[in-house]
Backbone and ligand atoms as CSV (ligand in chain L), in Angstrom:
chain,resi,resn,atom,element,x,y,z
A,1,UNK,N,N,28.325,21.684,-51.774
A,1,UNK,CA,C,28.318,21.330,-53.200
A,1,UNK,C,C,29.756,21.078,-53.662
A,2,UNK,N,N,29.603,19.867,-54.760
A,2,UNK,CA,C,31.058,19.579,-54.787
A,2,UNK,C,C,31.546,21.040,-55.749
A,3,UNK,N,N,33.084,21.388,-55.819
A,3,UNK,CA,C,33.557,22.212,-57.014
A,3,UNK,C,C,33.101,22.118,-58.432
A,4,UNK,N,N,33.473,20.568,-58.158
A,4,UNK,CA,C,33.138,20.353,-60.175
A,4,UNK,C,C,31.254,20.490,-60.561
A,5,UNK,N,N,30.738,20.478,-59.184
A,5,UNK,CA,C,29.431,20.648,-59.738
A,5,UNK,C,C,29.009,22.123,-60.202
A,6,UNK,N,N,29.752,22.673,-58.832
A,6,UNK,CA,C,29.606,24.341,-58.536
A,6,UNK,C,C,30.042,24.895,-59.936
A,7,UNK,N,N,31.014,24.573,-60.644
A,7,UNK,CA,C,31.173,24.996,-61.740
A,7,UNK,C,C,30.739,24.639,-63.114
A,8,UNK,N,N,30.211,23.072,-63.384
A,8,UNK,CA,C,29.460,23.150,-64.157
A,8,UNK,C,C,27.659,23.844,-64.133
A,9,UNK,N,N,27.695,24.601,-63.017
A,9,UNK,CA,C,26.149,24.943,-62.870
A,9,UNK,C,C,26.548,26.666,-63.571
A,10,UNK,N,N,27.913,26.921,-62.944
A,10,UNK,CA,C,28.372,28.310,-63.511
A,10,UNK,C,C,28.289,28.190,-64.951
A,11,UNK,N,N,28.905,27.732,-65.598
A,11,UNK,CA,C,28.814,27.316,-67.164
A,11,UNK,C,C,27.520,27.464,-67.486
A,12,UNK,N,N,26.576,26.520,-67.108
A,12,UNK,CA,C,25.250,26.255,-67.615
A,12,UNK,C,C,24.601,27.494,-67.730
A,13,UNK,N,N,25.124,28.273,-66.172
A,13,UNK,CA,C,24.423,29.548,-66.257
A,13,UNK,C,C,24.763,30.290,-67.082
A,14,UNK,N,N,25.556,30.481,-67.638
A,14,UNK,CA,C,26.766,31.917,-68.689
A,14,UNK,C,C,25.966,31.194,-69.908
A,15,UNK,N,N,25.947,30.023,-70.038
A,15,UNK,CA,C,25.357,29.709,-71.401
A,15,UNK,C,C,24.013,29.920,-71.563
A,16,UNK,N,N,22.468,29.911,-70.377
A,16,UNK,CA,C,21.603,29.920,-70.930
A,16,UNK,C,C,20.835,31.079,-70.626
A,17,UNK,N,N,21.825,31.770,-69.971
A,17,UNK,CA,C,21.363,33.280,-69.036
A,17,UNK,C,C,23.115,34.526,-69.437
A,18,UNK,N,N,23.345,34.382,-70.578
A,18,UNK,CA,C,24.612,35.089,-70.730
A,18,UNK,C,C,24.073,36.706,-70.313
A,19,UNK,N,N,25.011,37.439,-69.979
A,19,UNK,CA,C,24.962,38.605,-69.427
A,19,UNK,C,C,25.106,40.006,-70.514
A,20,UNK,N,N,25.955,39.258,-71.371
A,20,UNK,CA,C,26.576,39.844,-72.316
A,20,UNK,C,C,26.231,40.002,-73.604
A,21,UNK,N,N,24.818,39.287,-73.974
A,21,UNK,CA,C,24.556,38.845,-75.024
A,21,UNK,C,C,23.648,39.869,-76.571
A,22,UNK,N,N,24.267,40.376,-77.469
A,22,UNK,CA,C,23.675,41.496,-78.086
A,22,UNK,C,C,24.188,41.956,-78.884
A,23,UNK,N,N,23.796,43.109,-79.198
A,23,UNK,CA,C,24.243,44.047,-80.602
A,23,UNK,C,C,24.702,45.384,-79.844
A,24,UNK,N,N,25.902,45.750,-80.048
A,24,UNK,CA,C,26.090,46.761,-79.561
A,24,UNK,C,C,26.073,47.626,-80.299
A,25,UNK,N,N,25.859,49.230,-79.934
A,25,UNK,CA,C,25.525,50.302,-80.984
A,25,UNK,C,C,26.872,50.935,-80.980
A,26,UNK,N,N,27.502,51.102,-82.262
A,26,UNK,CA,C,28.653,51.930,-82.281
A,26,UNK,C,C,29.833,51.481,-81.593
A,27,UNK,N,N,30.145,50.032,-81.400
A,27,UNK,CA,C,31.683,49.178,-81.275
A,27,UNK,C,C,32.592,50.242,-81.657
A,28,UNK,N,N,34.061,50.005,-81.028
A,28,UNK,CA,C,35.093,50.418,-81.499
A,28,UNK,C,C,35.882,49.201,-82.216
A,29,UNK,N,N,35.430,48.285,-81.830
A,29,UNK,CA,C,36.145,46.924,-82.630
A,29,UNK,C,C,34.809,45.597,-82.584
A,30,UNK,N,N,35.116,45.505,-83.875
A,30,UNK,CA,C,34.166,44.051,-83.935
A,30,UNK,C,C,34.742,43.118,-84.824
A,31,UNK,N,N,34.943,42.005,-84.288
A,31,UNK,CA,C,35.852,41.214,-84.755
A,31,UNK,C,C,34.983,39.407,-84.526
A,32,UNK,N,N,34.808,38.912,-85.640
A,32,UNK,CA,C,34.564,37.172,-85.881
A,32,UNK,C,C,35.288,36.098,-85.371
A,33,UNK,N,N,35.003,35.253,-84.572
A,33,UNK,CA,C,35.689,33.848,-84.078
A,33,UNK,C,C,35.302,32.988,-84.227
A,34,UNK,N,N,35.912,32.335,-84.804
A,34,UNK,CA,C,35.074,30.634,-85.596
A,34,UNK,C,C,36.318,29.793,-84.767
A,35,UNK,N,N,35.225,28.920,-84.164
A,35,UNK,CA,C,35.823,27.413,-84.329
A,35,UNK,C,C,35.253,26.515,-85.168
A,36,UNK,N,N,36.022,26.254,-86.371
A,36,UNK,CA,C,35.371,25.018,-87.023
A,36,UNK,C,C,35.346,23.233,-86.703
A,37,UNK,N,N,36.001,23.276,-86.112
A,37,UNK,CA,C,36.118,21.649,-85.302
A,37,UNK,C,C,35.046,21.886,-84.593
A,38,UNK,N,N,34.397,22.732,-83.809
A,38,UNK,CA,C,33.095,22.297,-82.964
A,38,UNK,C,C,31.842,23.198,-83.575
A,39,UNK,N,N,32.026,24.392,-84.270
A,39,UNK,CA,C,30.713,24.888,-84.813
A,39,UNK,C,C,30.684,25.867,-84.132
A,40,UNK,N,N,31.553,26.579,-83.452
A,40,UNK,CA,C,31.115,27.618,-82.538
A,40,UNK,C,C,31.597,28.760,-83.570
A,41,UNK,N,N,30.768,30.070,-83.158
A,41,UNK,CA,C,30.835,31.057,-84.325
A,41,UNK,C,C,30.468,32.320,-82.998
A,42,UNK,N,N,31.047,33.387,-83.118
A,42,UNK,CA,C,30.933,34.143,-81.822
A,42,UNK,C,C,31.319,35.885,-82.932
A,43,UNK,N,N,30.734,36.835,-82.975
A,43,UNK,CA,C,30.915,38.025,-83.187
A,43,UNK,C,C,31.326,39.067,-81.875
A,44,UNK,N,N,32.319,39.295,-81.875
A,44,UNK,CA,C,32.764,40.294,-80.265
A,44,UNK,C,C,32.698,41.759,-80.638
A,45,UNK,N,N,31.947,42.557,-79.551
A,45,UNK,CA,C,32.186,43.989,-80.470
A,45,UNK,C,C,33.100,44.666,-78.622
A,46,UNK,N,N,33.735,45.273,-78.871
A,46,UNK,CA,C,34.301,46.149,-77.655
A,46,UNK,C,C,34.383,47.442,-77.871
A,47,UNK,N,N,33.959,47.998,-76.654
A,47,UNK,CA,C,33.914,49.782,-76.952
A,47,UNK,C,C,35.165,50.186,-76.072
A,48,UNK,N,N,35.986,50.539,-76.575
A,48,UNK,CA,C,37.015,51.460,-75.801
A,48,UNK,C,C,37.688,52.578,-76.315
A,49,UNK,N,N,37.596,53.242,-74.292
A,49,UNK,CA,C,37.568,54.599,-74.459
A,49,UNK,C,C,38.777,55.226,-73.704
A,50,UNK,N,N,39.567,55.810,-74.264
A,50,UNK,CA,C,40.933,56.226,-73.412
A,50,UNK,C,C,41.702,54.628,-72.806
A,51,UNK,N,N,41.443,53.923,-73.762
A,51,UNK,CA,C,42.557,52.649,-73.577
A,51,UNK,C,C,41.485,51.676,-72.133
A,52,UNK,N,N,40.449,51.923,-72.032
A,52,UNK,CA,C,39.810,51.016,-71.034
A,52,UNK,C,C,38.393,50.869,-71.903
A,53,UNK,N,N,38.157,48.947,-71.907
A,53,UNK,CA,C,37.404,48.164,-72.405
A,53,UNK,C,C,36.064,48.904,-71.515
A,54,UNK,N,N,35.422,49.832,-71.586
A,54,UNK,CA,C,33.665,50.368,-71.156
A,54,UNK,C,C,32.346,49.655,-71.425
A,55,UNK,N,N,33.107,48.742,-72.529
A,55,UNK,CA,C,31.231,47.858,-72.832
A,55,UNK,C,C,31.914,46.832,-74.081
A,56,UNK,N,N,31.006,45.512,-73.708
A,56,UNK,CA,C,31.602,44.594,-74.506
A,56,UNK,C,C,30.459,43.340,-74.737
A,57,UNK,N,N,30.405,43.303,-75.931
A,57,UNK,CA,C,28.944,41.897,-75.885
A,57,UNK,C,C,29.264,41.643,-77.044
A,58,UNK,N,N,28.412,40.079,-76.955
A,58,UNK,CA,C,28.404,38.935,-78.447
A,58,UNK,C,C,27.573,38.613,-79.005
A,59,UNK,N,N,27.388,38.131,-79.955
A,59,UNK,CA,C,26.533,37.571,-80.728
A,59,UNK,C,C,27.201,35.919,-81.204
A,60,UNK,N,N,26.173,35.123,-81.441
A,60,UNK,CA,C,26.881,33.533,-82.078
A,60,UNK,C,C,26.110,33.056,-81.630
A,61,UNK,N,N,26.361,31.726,-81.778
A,61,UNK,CA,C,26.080,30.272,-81.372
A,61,UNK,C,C,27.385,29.179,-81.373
A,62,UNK,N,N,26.997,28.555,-80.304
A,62,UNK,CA,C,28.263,27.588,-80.444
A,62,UNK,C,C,27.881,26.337,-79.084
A,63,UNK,N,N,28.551,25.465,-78.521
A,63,UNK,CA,C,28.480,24.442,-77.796
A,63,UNK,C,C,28.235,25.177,-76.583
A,64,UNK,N,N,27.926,24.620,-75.337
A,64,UNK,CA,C,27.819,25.542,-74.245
A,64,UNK,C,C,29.287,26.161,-73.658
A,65,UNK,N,N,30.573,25.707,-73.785
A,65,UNK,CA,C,31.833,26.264,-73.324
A,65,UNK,C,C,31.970,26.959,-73.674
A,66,UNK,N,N,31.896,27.303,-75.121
A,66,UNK,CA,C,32.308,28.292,-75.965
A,66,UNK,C,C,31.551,29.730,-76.064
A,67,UNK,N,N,30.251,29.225,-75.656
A,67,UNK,CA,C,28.935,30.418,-75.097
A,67,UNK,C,C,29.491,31.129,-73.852
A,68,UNK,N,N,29.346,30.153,-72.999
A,68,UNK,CA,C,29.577,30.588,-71.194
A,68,UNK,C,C,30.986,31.455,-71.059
A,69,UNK,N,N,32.288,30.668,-71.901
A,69,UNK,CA,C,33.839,31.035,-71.837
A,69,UNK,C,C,33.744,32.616,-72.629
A,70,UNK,N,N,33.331,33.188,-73.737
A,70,UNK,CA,C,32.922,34.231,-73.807
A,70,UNK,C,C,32.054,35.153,-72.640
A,71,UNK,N,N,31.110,34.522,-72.505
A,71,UNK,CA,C,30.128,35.564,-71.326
A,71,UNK,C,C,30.854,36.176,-69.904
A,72,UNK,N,N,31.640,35.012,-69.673
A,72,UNK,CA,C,32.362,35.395,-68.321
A,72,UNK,C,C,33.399,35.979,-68.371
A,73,UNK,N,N,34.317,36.052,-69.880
A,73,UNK,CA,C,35.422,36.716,-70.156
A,73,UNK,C,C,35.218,38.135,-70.146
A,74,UNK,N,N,33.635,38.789,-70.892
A,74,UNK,CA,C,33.388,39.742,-70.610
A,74,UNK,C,C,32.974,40.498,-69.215
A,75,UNK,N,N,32.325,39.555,-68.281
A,75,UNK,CA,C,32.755,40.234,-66.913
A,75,UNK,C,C,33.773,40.290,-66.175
A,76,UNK,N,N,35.231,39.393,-67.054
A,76,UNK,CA,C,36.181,39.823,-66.792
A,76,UNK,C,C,36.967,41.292,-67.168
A,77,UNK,N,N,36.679,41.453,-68.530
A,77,UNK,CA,C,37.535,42.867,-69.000
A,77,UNK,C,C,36.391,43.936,-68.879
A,78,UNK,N,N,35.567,43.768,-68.404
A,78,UNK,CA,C,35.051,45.061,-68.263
A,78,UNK,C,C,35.621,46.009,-67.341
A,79,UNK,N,N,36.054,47.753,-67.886
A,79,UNK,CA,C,36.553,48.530,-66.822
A,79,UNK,C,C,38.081,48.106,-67.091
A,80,UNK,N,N,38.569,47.170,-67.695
A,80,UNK,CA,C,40.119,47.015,-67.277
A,80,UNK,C,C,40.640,47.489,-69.000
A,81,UNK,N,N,42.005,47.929,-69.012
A,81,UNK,CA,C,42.813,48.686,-69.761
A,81,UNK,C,C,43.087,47.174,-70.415
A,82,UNK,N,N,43.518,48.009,-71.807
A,82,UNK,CA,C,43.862,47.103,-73.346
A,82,UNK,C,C,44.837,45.730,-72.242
A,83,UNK,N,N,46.092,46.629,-71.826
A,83,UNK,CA,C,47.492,45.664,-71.153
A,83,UNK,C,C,46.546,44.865,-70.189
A,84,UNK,N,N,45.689,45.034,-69.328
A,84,UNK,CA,C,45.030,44.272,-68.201
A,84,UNK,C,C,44.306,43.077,-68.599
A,85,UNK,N,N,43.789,43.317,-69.833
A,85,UNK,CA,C,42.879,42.452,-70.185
A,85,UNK,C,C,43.449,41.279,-70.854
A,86,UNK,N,N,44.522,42.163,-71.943
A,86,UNK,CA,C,45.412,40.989,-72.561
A,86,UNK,C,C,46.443,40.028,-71.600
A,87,UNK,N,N,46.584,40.734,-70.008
A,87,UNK,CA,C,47.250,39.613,-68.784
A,87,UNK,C,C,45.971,38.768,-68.712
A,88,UNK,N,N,44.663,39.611,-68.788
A,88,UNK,CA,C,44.016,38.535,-68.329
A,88,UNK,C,C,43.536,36.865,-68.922
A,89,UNK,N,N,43.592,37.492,-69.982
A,89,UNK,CA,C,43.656,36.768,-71.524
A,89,UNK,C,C,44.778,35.321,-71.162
A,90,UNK,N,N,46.244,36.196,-70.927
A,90,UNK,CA,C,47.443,34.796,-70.718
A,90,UNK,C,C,47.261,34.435,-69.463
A,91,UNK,N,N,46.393,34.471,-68.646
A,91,UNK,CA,C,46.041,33.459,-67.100
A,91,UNK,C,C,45.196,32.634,-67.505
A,92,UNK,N,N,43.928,32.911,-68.183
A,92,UNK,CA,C,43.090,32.117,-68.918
A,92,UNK,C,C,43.940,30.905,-69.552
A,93,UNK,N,N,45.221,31.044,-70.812
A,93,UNK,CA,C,45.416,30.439,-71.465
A,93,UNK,C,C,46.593,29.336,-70.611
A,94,UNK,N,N,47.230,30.403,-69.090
A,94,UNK,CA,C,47.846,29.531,-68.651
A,94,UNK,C,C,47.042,28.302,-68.050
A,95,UNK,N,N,45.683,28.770,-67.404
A,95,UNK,CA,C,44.791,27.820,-67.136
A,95,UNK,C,C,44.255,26.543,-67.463
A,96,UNK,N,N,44.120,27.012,-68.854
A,96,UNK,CA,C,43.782,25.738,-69.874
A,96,UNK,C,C,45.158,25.056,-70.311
A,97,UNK,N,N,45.955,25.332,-69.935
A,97,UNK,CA,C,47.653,24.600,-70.459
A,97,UNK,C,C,47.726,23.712,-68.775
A,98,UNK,N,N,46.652,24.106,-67.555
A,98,UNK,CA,C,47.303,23.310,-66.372
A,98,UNK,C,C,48.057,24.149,-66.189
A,99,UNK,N,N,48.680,25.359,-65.972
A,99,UNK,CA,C,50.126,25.960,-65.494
A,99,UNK,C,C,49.596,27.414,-64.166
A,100,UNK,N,N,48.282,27.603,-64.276
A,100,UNK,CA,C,47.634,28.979,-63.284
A,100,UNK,C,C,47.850,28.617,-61.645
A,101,UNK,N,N,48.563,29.659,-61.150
A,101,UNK,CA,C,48.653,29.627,-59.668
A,101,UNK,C,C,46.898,30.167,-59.366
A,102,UNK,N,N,47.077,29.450,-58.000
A,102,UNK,CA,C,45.746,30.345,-57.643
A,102,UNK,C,C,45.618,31.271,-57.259
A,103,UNK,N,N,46.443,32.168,-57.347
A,103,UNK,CA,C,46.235,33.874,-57.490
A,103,UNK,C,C,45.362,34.216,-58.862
A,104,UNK,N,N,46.016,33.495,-59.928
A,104,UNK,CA,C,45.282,33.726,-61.203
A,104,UNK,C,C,43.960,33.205,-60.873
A,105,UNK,N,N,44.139,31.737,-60.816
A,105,UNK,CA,C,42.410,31.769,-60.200
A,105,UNK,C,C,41.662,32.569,-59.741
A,106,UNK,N,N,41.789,33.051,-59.018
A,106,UNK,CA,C,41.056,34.295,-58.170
A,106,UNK,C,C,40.584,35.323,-58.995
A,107,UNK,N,N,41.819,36.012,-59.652
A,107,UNK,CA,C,41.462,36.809,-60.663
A,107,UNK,C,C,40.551,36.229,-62.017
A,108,UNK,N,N,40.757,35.168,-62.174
A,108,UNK,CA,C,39.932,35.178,-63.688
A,108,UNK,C,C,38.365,34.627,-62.874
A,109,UNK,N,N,38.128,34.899,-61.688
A,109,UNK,CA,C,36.721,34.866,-61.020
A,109,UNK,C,C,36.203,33.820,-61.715
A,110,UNK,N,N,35.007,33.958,-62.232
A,110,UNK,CA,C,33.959,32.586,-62.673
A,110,UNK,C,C,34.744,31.878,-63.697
A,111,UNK,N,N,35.362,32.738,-64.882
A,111,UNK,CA,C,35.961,31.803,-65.691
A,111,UNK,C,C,36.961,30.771,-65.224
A,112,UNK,N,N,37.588,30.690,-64.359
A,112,UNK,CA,C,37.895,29.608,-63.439
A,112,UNK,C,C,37.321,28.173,-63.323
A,113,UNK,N,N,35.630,28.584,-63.888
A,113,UNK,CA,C,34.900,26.977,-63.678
A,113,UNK,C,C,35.302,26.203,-65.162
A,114,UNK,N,N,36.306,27.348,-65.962
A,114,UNK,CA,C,36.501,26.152,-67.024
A,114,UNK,C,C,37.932,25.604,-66.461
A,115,UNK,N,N,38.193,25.681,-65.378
A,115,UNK,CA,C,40.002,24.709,-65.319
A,115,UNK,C,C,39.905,24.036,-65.742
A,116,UNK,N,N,38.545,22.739,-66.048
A,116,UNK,CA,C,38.750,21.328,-66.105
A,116,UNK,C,C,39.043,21.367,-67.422
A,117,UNK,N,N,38.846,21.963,-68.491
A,117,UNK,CA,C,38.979,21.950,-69.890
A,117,UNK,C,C,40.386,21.516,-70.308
A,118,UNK,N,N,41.516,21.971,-69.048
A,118,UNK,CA,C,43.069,21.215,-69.230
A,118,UNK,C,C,43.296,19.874,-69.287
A,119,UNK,N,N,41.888,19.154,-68.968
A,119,UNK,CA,C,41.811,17.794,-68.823
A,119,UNK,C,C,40.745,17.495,-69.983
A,120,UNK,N,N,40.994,18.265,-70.609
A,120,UNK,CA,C,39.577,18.122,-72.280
A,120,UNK,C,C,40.186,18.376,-73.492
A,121,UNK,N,N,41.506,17.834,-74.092
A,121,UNK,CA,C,41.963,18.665,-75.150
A,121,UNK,C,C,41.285,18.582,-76.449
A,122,UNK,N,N,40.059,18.044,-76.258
A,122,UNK,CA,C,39.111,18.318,-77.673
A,122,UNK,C,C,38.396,19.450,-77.165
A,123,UNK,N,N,38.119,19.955,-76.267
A,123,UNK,CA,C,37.273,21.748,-75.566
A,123,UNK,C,C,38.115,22.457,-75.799
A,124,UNK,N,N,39.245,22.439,-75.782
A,124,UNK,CA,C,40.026,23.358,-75.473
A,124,UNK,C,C,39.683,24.866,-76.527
A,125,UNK,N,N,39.678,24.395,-77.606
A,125,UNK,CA,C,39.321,25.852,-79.124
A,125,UNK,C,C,37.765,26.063,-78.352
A,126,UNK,N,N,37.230,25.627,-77.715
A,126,UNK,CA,C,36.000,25.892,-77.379
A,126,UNK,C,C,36.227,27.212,-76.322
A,127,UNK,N,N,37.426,26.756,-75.393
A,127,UNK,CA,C,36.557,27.117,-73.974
A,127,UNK,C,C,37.612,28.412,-74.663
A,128,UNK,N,N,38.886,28.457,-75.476
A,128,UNK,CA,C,39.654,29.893,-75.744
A,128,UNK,C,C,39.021,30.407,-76.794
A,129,UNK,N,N,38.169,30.313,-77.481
A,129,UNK,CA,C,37.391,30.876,-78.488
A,129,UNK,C,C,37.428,33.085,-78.403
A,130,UNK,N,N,36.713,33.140,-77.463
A,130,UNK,CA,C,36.294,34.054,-76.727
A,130,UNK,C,C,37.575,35.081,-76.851
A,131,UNK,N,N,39.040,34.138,-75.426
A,131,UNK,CA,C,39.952,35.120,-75.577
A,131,UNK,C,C,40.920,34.858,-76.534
A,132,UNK,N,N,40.556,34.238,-77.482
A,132,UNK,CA,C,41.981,34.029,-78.665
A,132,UNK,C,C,41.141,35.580,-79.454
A,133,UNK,N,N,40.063,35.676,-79.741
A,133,UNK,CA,C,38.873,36.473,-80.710
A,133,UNK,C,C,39.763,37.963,-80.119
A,134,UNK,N,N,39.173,38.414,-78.894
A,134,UNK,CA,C,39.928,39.179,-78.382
A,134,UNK,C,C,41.359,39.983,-78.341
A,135,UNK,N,N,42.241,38.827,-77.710
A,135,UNK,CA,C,43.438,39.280,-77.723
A,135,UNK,C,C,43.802,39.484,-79.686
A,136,UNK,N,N,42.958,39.167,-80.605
A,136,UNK,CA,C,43.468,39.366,-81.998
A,136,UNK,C,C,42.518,40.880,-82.176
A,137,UNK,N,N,41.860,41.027,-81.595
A,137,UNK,CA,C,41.163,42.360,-81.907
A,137,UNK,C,C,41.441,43.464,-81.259
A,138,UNK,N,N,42.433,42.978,-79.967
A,138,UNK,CA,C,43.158,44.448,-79.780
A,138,UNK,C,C,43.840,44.530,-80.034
A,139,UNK,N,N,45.058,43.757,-80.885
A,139,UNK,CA,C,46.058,43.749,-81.530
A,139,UNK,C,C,46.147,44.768,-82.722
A,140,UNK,N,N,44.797,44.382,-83.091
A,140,UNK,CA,C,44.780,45.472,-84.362
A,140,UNK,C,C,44.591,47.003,-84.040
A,141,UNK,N,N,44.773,47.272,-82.753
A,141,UNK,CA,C,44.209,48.806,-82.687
A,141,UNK,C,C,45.664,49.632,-82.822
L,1,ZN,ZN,ZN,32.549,24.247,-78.914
């Protein structure tokens, strides 16, 4: 299978089978992400406990990037500390700028099937929706 297929099937999947998708009971942070240029609207709640992200899910609607780029971000920070997540956060963003070695690749696992979005600069608020929402909601802790 080619890459670019392999990864738009990943996408498709995060968007119509998200993992993450819900109301969580008793968040430690819940925080709103709007993109208004595409309509995407995403509620993030994260539970953390002794400085490590333990449980994390969304609520919204939005285009399929902006669905999937959330879903997979959360099987990225799950288990990883406030500092881990927010590196993981700037590999993502080096990604979408074109600038990620493939070490980062590796690490940002599935979210990886959005590289092509560096070649989409109208996706782009789409596919960072997720970790812009994020990295502003642990900021505030
Ligand atoms: Zn979108």
């Amino acid at each position: 299978m080619e890459l670019k297929q392999l990864y738009r099937e990943i996408v498709n999947e995060h968007n119509l089978h998200p993992s993450h998708k819900g109301t969580m009971q008793d968040p430690t942070l819940v925080l709103r992400g709007v993109n208004p240029s595409c309509g995407d609207d995403i509620n993030l709640q994260l539970k953390i406990e002794n400085d490590v992200i333990t449980d994390a899910m969304f609520e919204g609607s939005g285009c399929a990037i902006s669905q999937a780029s959330v879903d997979m971000m959360i099987d990225d920070i799950l288990g990883k500390s406030r500092d881990e997540a927010l590196d993981l956060a700037g590999k993502f963003m080096g990604m979408i700028r074109g600038t990620a070695t493939e070490d980062d690749l590796e690490e940002l696992d599935e979210a990886a099937a959005l590289s092509d979005v560096s070649h989409m600069p109208a996706r782009v608020k789409c596919a960072v929706l997720g970790w812009h929402t994020m990295e502003q909601a642990l900021a505030e802790v």
